[in-house]
Structure formats: C-alpha cells, structure tokens
ZAROMAR-621654 format. One record per atom (N, C-alpha, C): residue in one letter; x, y, z. Coordinates in steps of 0.02 Angstrom, whole numbers, padded with zeros to 5 digits, always signed. Example, Ala and Ser with C-alpha at 12.3 -4.5 7.8 and 13.67 -1.06 7.14 Angstrom:
2
a+00660-00284+00390;a+00615-00225+00390;a+00660-00165+00390;s+00642-00112+00354;s+00684-00053+00357;s+00645+00002+00394;
// end
This chain:
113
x+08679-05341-01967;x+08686-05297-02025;x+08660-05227-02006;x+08711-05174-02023;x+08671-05105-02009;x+08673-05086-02080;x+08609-05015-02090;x+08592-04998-02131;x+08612-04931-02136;x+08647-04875-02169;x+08658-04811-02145;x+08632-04782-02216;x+08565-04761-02218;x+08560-04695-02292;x+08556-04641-02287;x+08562-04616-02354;x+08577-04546-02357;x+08593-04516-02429;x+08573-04446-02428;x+08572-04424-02493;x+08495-04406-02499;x+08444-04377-02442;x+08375-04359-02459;x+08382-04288-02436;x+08341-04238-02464;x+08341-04170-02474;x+08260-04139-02499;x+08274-04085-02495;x+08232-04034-02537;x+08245-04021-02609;x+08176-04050-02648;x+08209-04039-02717;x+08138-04012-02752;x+08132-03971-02803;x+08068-03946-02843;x+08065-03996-02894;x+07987-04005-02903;x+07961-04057-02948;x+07975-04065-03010;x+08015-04125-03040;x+08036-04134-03082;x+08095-04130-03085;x+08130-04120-03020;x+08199-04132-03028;x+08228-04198-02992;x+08284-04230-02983;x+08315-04271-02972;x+08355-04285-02901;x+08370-04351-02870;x+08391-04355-02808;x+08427-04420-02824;x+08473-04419-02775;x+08495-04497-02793;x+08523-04519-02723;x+08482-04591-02677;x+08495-04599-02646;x+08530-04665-02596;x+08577-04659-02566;x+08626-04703-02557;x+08601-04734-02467;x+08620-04831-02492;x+08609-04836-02424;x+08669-04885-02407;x+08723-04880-02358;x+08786-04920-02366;x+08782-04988-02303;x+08803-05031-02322;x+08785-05100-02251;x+08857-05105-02217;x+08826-05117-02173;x+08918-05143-02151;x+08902-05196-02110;x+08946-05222-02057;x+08933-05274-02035;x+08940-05333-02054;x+08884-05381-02043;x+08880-05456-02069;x+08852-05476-02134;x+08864-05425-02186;x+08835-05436-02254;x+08858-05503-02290;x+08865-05538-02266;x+08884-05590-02335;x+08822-05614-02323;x+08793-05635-02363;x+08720-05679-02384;x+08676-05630-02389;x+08671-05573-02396;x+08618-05528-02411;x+08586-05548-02452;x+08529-05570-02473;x+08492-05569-02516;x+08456-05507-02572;x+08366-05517-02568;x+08366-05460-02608;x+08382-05392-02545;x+08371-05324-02590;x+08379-05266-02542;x+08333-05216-02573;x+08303-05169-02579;x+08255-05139-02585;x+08248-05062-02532;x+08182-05036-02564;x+08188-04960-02549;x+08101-04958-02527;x+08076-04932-02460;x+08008-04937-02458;x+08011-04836-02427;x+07935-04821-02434;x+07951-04760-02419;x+07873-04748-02374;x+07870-04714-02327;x+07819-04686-02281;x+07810-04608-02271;x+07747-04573-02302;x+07723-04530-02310;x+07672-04502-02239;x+07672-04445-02235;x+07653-04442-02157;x+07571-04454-02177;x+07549-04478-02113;x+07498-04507-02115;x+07463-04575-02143;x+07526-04604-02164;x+07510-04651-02213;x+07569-04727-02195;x+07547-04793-02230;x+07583-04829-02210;x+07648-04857-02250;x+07714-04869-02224;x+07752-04894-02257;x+07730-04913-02331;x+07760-04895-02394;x+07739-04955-02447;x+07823-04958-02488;x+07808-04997-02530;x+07869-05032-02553;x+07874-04974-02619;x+07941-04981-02626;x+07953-04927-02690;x+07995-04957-02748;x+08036-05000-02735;x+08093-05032-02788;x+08145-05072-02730;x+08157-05136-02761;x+08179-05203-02754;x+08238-05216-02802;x+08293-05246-02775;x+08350-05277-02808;x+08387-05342-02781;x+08370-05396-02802;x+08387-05472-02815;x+08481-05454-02837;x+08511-05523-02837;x+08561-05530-02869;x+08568-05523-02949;x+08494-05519-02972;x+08500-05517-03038;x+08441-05490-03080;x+08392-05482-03040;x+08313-05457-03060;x+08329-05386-03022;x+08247-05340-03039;x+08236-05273-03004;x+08163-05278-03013;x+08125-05250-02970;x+08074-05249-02965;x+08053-05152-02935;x+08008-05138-02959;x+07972-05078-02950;x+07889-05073-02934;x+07856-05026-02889;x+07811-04982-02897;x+07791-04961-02938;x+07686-04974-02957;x+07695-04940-03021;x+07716-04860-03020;x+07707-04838-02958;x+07705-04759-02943;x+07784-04747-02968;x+07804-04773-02970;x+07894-04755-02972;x+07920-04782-03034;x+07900-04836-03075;x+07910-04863-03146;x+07928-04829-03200;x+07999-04829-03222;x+08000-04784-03278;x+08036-04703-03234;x+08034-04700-03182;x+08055-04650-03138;x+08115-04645-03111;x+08137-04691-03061;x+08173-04716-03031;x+08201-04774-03051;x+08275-04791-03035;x+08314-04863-03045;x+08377-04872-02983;x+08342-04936-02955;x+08375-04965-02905;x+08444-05012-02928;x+08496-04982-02889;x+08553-05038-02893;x+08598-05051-02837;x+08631-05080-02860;x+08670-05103-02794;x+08750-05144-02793;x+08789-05133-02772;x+08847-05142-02787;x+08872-05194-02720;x+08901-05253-02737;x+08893-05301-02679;x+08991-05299-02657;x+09034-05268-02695;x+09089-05271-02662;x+09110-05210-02620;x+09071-05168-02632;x+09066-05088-02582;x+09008-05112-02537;x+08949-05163-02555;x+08901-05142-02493;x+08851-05106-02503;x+08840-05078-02548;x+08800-05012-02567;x+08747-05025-02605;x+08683-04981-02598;x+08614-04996-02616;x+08614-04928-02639;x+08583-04913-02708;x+08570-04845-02726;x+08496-04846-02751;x+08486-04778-02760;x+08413-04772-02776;x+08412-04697-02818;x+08424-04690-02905;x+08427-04655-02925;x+08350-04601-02958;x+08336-04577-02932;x+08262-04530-02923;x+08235-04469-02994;x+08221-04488-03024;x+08204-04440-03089;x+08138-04420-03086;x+08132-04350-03112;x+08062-04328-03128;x+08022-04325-03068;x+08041-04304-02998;x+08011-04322-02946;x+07949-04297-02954;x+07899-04302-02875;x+07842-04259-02909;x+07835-04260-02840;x+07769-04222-02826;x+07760-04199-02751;x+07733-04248-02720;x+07707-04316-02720;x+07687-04369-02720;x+07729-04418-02676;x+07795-04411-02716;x+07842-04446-02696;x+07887-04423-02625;x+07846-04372-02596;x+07866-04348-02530;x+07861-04388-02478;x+07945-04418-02446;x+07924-04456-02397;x+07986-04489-02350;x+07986-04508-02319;x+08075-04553-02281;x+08058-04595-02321;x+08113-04606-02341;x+08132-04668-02361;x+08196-04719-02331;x+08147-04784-02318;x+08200-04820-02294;x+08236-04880-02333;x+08303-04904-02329;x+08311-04954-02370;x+08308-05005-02320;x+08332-05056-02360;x+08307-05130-02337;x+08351-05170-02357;x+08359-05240-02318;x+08392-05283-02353;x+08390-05354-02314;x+08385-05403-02342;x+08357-05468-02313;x+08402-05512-02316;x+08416-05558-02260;x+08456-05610-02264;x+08412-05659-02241;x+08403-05714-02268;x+08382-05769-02263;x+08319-05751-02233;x+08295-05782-02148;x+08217-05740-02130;x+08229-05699-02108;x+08300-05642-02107;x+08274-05587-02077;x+08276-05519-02131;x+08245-05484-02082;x+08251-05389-02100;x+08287-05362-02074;x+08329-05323-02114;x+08350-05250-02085;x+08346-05203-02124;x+08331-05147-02056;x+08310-05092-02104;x+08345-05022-02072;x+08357-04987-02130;x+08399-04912-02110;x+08371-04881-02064;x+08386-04809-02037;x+08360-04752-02006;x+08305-04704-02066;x+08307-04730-02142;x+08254-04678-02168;x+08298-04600-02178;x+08287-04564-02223;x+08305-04527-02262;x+08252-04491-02295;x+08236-04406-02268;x+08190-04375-02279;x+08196-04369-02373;x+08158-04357-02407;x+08143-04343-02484;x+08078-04277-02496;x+08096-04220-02494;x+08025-04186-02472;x+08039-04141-02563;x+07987-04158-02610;x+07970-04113-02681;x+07924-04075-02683;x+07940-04022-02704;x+07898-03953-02670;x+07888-03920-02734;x+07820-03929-02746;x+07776-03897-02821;x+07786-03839-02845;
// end
C-alpha cells in the first residue's frame, strides 16, 4: 500500500486547510486509517482516526477538525478548521491492514499568528 498526501500550506490562525491522503496499490482490507502529526522537536502524536464506521480524535483537535474517508476512490481526508499556531506540523496519514502500517511522506501544515 502507498500513501501519497497533500493539500498542507501556509495558512494564518484561524483559518482553514483541508487535507488529502490517496492509497493505491493493495488496498482491499484496509482497516482503520488515521492522521498523526510531528512538530519539530517533538514526537509523532496521533491527531484523528477513521474505522469503517467510528472516528476517533485528539483532544487538541476535537470539535476542530473531521476525518473521513472514502473507500471506492481510496481517499483519506482531513478537514482543518480554526487552526491555531499549535497545530504547526507534517502531517502524516496512516492506514492499517491487518498487523501492518503504512504510512505517507507527511505534508507540511505551518499557522502563522
């Protein structure tokens, strides 16, 4: 499974991003897929999660952001509201099949006060 995202930018605080991560490959059995993000100096953490039928969030991102995902295109989105300077960071998506990981190239997100 490859991961290709995209759609991260320069945006001023409080405005909006919306970002796309597309699979190709051996996707049938994907499980959940999800969005983690790494801030410099700091370690990977998880940001928002999408099951076949649940979603799961960060409290940092709750109410902020909404993860979805479209399984006959392939596509993992990650729609970004109210950013804040906080939320500066690559972000990579994710997506799990059975025991494994794969994970994108990451997608800069930089909100500038």
């Amino acid at each position: 499974v490859q991961l290709q995202a995209s759609g991260g930018g320069l945006v001023q605080a409080g405005g909006s991003l919306r970002l796309s991560c597309a699979a190709s490959g051996r996707t049938f059995g994907i499980d959940n897929m999800g969005w983690f993000r790494q801030a410099p100096g700091k370690e990977r953490e998880f940001v928002a999660a999408i099951s076949h039928s649940t979603t799961t969030y960060a409290e940092s991102v709750r109410g902020r952001f909404t993860i979805s995902r479209d399984d006959r295109k392939n596509t993992l989105e990650l729609q970004m509201n109210s950013l804040r300077p906080e939320d500066t960071a690559v972000y990579y998506c994710n997506a799990q099949k059975g025991r494994l990981n794969y994970w994108g190239q990451g997608t800069q997100v930089t909100v500038s006060s």
